[in-house]
Every structure is written in C-alpha cells, then in structure tokens.
C-alpha positions in Angstrom: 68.7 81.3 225.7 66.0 83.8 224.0 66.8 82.6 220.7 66.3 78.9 222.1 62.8 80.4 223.5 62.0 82.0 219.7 62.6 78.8 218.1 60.2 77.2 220.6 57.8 79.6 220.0 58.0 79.4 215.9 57.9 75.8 216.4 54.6 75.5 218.4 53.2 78.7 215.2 53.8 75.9 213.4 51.7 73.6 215.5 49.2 76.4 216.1 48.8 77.1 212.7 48.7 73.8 211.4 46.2 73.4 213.7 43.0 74.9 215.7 44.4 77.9 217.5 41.7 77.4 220.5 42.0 73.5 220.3 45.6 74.1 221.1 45.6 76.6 223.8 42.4 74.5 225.5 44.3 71.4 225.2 47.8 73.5 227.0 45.8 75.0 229.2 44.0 71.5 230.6 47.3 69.9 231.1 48.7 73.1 233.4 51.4 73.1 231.0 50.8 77.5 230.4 48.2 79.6 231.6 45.5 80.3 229.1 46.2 84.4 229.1 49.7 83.5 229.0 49.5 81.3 225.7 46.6 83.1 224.0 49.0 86.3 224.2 52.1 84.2 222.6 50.1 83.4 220.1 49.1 86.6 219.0 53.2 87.6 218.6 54.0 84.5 216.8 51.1 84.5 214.4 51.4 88.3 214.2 55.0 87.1 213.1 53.3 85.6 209.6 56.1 83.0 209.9 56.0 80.0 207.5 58.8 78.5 209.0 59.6 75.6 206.2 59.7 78.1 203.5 61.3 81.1 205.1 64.0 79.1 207.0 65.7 77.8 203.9 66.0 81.5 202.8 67.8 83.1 205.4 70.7 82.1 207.2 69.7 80.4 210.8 68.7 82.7 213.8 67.7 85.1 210.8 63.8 85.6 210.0 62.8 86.3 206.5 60.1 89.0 205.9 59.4 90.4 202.3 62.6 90.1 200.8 64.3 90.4 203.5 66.4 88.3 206.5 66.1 90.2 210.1 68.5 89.5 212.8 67.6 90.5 216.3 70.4 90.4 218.6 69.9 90.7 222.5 73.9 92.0 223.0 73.5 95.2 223.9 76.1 97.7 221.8 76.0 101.8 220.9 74.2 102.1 217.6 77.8 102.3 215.9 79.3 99.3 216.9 76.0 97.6 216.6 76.2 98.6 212.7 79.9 97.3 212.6 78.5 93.9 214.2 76.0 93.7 211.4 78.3 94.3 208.8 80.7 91.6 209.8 77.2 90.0 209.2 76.7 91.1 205.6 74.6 93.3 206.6 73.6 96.3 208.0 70.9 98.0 211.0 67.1 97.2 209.6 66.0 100.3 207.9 61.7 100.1 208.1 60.2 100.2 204.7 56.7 99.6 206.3 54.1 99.4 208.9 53.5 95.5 208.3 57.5 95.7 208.4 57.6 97.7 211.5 55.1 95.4 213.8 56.9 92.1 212.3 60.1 94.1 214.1 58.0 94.9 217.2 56.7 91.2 217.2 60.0 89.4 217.2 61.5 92.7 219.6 58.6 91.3 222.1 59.0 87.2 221.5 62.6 88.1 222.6 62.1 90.3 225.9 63.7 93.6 224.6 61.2 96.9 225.0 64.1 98.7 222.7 65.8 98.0 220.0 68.4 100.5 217.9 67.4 100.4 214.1 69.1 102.1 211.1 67.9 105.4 211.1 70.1 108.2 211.4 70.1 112.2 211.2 72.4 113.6 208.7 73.1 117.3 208.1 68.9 117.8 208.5 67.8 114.8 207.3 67.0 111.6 208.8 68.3 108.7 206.6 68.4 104.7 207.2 72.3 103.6 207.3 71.7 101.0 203.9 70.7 103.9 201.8 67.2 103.3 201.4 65.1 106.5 201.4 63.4 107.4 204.4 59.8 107.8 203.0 57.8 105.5 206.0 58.1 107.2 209.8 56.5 105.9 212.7 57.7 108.5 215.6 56.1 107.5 219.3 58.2 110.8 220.2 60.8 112.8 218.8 64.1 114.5 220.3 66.4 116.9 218.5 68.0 115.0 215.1 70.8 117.4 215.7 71.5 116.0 219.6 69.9 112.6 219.3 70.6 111.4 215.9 70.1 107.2 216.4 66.7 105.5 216.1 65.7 102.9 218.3 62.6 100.7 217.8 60.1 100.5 220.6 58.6 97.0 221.0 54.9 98.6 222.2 54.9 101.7 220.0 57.0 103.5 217.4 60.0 104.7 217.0 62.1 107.4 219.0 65.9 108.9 218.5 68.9 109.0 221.3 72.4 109.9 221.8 74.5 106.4 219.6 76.2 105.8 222.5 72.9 104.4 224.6 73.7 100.7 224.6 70.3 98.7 223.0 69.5 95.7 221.6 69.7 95.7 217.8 68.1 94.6 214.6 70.3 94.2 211.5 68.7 93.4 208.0 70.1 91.6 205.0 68.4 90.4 201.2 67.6 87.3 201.2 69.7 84.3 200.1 68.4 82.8 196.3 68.9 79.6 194.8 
C-alpha cells in the first residue's frame, strides 16, 4: 500500500513540477481534495526527492529510485539488519551505504514519503572501525547520536535527523542500494 501512495506522490512531482507548484496546491486546496499545509508539506518531500521520473524509471528496476548512480530500494518489512542484508542480496544488492549529504536527505525523503521514522542502512562496526557492508569507505558520517560500535554495531537511518547505531537484531525498515542498470 505505501509503495502504491509513493507512486502517487512521484506522479503528482511530476504534475507539480511540470507545473506551478502554488497553482497546483491552490487549485487542490479549492476543491477540498487535501488541506493546503498538508499538500505544501508533500511537496517539499517529493521535490526534495529531485525525481525526474521518465528518465530515472527506465534506469532502475520498478519500486527502485535512482539517485546519482545509483537505484535505492526502501522496504517497509521490518527484518534485523542481517537478514535485511540477505533480502537485499537476493536483490542484487546490498544495505545503502551514504556517500553524501544530498545522498543522505534523498534517503530521509523517500524514509518520510513512506511513513518509517527508522530505517537500518549499511553501516557496520568492525574490529574498531565503522565500515558500510558493500565495501565503500566510510569517509561521509552524519551521527544524530552515537552508542558503543563495540555493543551496537548496525546503523539505522533516522527520517528527521542523522544517523544512530543499535544491537542487528532491532527489527527496522531497510534501504538496500544497487548500480544502476545501463543500456
């Protein structure tokens, strides 16, 4: 049902950017359709999302969202951060590491659109070090707090803030993250 709601949501970016953002919102708002606050807010998220849904929708397999060079997956299951990494494996790919902060708020964005306040990611704390599961290095943090590595070694993305690490076997909503497809 949420990913029914986020493809609703893309669709009308699509109307709201093809069109006058306030025009669209007025016009919504007139026909008691959704309270003004209420669609104003939306359409923040989705155009905070950078979508262009034509172009990155032939990239990346559907219910996936491309962003740089990469497809993002959120699923609202909620699994332990290792069986959540086996899920996205079977998916040919792997828990989102976060290269970014224009990477991390597209994550928070579609975390929101979908309802989920948490979500694990792919960082994990390994003899010391905190390292994301696909081998990237971990050079971009974004800690809203920050637990023992030692006796909370998952991250979990926070949809109104950044990051923070728990015990694996928390059960979350997840993120996984794969390249995108090419022609």
């Amino acid at each position: 049902m949420k990913v029914l709601i986020l493809a609703a949501l893309l669709c009308m970016n699509s109307a709201v950017t093809h069109a006058a953002p306030a025009d669209v919102v007025e016009s919504l708002a007139e026909e008691n359709i959704v309270p003004v606050e209420a669609m104003e807010e939306v359409t923040e998220d989705v155009q905070a999302l950078n979508l262009d849904v034509v172009d990155r929708m032939s990239l990346c397999s559907p219910g996936w969202f491309q962003h740089g060079s990469r497809c993002f997956l959120m699923v609202s299951a909620r699994m332990n951060w290792p069986n959540a990494e086996r899920y996205c494996v079977g998916q040919q790919g792997s828990l989102a590491s976060v290269q970014s902060p224009d990477e991390y708020n597209f994550l928070q964005s579609v975390a929101r659109l979908s309802g989920q306040s948490t979500a694990w990611i792919g960082g994990f704390y390994f003899q010391g070090a905190w390292m994301w599961i696909g081998s990237t290095g971990f050079y971009y943090t974004n800690w809203l707090s920050q637990n023992s590595g030692s006796s909370y070694p998952c991250l979990y993305l926070n949809s109104n803030g950044g990051w923070s690490n728990n015990i694996c076997s928390t059960s979350r909503a997840f993120f996984c993250a794969r390249r995108t497809t090419s022609c």
